[in-house]
C-alpha positions in Angstrom: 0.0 0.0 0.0 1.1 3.3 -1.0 2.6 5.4 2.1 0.1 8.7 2.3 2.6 10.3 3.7 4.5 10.6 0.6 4.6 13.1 -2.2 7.8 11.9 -4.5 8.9 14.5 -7.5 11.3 13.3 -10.0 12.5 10.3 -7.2 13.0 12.3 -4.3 10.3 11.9 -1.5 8.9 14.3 0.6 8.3 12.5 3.6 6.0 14.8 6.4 6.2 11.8 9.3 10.0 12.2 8.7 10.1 16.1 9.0 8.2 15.6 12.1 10.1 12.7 13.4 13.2 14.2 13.1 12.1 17.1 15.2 11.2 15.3 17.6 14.9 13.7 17.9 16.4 17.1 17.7 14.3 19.0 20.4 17.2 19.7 21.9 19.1 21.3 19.5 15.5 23.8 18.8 15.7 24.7 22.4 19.8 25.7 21.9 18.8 27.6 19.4 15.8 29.5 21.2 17.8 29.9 24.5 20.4 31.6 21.2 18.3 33.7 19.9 16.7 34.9 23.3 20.0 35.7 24.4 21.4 37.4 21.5 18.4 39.7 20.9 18.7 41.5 24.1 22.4 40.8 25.4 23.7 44.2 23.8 21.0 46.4 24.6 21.1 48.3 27.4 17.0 48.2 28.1 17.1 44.3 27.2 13.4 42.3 27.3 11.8 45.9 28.3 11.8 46.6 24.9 8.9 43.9 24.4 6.8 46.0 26.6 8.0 49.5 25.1 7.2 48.6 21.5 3.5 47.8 21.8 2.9 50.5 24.6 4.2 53.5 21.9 2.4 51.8 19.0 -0.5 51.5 21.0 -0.4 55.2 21.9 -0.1 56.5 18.2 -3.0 54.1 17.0 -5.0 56.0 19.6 -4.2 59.0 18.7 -4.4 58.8 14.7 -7.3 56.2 14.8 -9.6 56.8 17.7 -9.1 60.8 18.2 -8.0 62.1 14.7 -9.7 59.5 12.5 -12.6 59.1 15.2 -12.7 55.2 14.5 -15.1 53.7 17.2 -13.5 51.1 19.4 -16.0 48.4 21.8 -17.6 50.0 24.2 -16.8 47.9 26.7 -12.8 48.2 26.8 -10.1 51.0 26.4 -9.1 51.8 23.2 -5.1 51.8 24.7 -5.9 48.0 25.5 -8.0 47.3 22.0 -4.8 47.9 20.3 -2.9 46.1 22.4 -4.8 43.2 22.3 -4.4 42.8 18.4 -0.7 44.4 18.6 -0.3 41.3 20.8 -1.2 38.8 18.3 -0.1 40.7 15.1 3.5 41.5 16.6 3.7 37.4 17.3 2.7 36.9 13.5 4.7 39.7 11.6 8.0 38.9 13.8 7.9 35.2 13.3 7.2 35.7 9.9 9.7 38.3 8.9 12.8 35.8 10.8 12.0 32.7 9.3 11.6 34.0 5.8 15.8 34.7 6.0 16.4 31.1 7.7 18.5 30.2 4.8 20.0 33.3 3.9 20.9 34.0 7.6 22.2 30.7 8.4 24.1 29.9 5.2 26.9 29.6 7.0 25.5 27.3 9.7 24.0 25.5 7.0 26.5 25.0 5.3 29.3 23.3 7.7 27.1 20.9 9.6 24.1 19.0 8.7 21.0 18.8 11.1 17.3 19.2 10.0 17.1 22.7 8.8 13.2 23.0 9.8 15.1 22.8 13.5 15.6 26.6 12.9 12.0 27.9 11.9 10.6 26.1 14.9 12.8 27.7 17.6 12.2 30.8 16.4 8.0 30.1 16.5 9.1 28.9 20.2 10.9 32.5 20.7 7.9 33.8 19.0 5.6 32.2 22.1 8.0 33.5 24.5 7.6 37.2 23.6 3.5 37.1 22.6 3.2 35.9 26.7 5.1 39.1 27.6 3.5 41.1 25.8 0.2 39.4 26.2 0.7 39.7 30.2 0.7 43.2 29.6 -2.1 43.4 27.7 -3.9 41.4 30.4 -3.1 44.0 33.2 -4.1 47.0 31.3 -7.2 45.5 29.9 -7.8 44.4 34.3 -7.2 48.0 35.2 -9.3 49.3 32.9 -12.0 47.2 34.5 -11.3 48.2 38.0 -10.1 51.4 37.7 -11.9 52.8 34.5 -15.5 51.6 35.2 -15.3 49.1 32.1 -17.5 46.2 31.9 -16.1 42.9 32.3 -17.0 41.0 29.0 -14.8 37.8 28.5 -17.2 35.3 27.7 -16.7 31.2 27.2 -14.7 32.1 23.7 -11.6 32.7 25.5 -10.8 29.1 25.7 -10.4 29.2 22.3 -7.3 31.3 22.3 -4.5 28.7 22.3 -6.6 26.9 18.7 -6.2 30.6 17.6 -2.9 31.5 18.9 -1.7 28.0 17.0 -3.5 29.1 14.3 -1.4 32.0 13.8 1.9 30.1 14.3 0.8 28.0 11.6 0.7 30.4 9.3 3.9 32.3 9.8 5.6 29.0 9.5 4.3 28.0 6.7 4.3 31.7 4.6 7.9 31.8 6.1 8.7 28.9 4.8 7.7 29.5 1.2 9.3 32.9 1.3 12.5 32.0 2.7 13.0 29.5 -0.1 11.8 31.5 -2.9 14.5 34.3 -1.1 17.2 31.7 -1.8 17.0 32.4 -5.3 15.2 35.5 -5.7 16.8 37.7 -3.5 14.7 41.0 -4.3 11.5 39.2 -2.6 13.4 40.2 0.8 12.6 44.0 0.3 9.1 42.8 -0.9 8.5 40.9 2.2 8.7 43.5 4.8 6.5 46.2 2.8 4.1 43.5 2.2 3.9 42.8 5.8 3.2 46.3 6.4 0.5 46.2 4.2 -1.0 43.0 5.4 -1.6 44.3 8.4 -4.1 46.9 7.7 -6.0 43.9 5.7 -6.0 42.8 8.8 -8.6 43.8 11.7 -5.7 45.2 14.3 -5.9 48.8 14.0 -9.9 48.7 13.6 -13.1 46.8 14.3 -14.4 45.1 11.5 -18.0 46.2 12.3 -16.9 49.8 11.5 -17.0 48.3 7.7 -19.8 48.3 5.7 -21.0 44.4 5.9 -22.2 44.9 1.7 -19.3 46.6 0.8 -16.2 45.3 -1.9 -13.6 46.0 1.0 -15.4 43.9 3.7 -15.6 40.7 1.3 -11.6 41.0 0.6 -11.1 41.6 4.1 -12.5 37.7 4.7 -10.4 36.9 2.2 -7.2 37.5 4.6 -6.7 33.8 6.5 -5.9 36.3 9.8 -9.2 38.0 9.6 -11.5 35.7 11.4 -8.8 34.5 14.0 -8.2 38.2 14.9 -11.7 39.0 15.4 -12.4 35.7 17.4 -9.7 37.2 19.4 -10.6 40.0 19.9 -14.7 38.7 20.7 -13.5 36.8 23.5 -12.8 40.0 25.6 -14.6 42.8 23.9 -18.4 40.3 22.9 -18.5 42.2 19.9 -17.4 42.0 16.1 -17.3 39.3 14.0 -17.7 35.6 15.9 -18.0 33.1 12.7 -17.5 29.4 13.4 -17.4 28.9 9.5 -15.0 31.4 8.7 -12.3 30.4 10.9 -12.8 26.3 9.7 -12.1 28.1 6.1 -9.4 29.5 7.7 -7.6 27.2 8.9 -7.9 24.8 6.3 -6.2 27.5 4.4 -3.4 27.7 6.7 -3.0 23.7 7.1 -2.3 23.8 3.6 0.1 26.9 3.1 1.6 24.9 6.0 2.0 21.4 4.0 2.8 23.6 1.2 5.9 25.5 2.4 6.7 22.2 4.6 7.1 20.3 0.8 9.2 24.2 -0.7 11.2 23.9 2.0 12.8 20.4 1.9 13.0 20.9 -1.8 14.9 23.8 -1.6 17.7 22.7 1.8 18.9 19.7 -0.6 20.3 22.4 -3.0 20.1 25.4 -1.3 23.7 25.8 -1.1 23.9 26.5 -4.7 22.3 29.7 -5.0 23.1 31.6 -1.4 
């Protein structure tokens, strides 16, 4: 019986149990290399991990300013808008971040790469580990601004049941940087011109996605709206979002269509990716 697992091209075999097994047997080395890149993100810096907190909070003040007072773009009633933005900073700063580093794995490890073999996915996944690591810091935050404004503010406290969804989102989200970082870092191996493209792209991205404004301030009939749900992130962002404000846009449908978007630009960039680390060498 034919293995499932397997995809062959011209005799060589993409095996996705493999990829996964061999993960597993290097767990180790993916911790090394988050412990790495922890380390050497902050070691020279004289504010260090504070800068994980400083970012959002300064972002977080100019999207009040420009898009709550200046453009007068309505926020839930029921929270901040300091901690709306946040919230989706939270999430959207986890995406773009992993995304951006794992689309230059080869590039920016050519050297590794090239002296010692181990399994090259090893190097995407720490950095979706160091990824985690900085989302619950900055999440935390998040958390104690959106509780003072409950206490302190007079806000209404409105997480509902939905919240328990946030890990399936948060994985969700992973998911997709990995697999879009994997494509582009590939197609970066030989195309070197797609790594200016890729950071003015993600810039653009996110104002198709719902972080700088509720959905609900957009015409439900309207062109813009249906390109919106086009954007994988859109529903995930929202359910986020739902489970502490109880408003926007909750669909059950459109985050399944999501995600089986984003389990296949997974598989996809999965199958790029081992395609491209067997020759790789070549055109770095």
């Amino acid at each position: 019986m034919t293995d499932h697992w397997n995809i062959v091209e011209k005799g060589n075999a993409f095996n996705l149990k493999k990829i996964f097994k061999d993960l597993r047997a290097y767990k180790d080395l993916i911790f090394l290399f988050f412990k790495r890149d922890i380390k050497a993100s902050y070691q020279q810096t004289i504010l260090g991990p504070l800068w994980l907190l400083i970012q959002p909070v300064f972002t977080s003040i100019v999207f009040t300013i420009v898009f709550t007072n200046i453009a007068k773009i309505p926020t839930p009633p029921n929270i901040s808008p300091f901690a709306f933005y946040l919230l989706g900073l939270s999430f959207w700063s986890f995406f773009a971040d992993s995304f951006n580093r794992i689309s230059t794995t080869f590039v920016a490890n050519a050297s590794v790469f090239g002296k010692v073999y181990f399994p090259r996915l090893t190097v995407p996944s720490s950095i979706i580990l160091s990824g985690f690591f900085r989302f619950s810091i900055q999440f935390s935050l998040f958390l104690v601004v959106y509780l003072f404004g409950i206490f302190f503010q007079g806000f209404t406290f409105q997480i509902n049941h939905t919240i328990v969804l946030l890990p399936f989102y948060l994985l969700l989200i992973a998911v997709f940087a990995l697999g879009l970082g994997l494509i582009a870092s590939s197609l970066t191996t030989k195309y070197r011109d797609l790594t200016m493209l890729i950071g003015f792209g993600v810039q653009l991205l996110m104002y198709a996605t719902p972080v700088a404004y509720p959905i609900f301030t957009i015409n439900s009939n309207s062109k813009l709206y249906k390109f919106l749900l086009l954007n994988p992130l859109t529903g995930i962002f929202e359910g986020c979002k739902y489970a502490f404000t109880s408003s926007g846009l909750l669909s059950a449908k459109l985050i399944a269509l999501d995600a089986l978007i984003i389990f296949c630009i997974l598989f996809l960039g999965l199958y790029v990716f081992s395609k491209v680390e067997k020759r790789f060498m070549d055109t770095v």
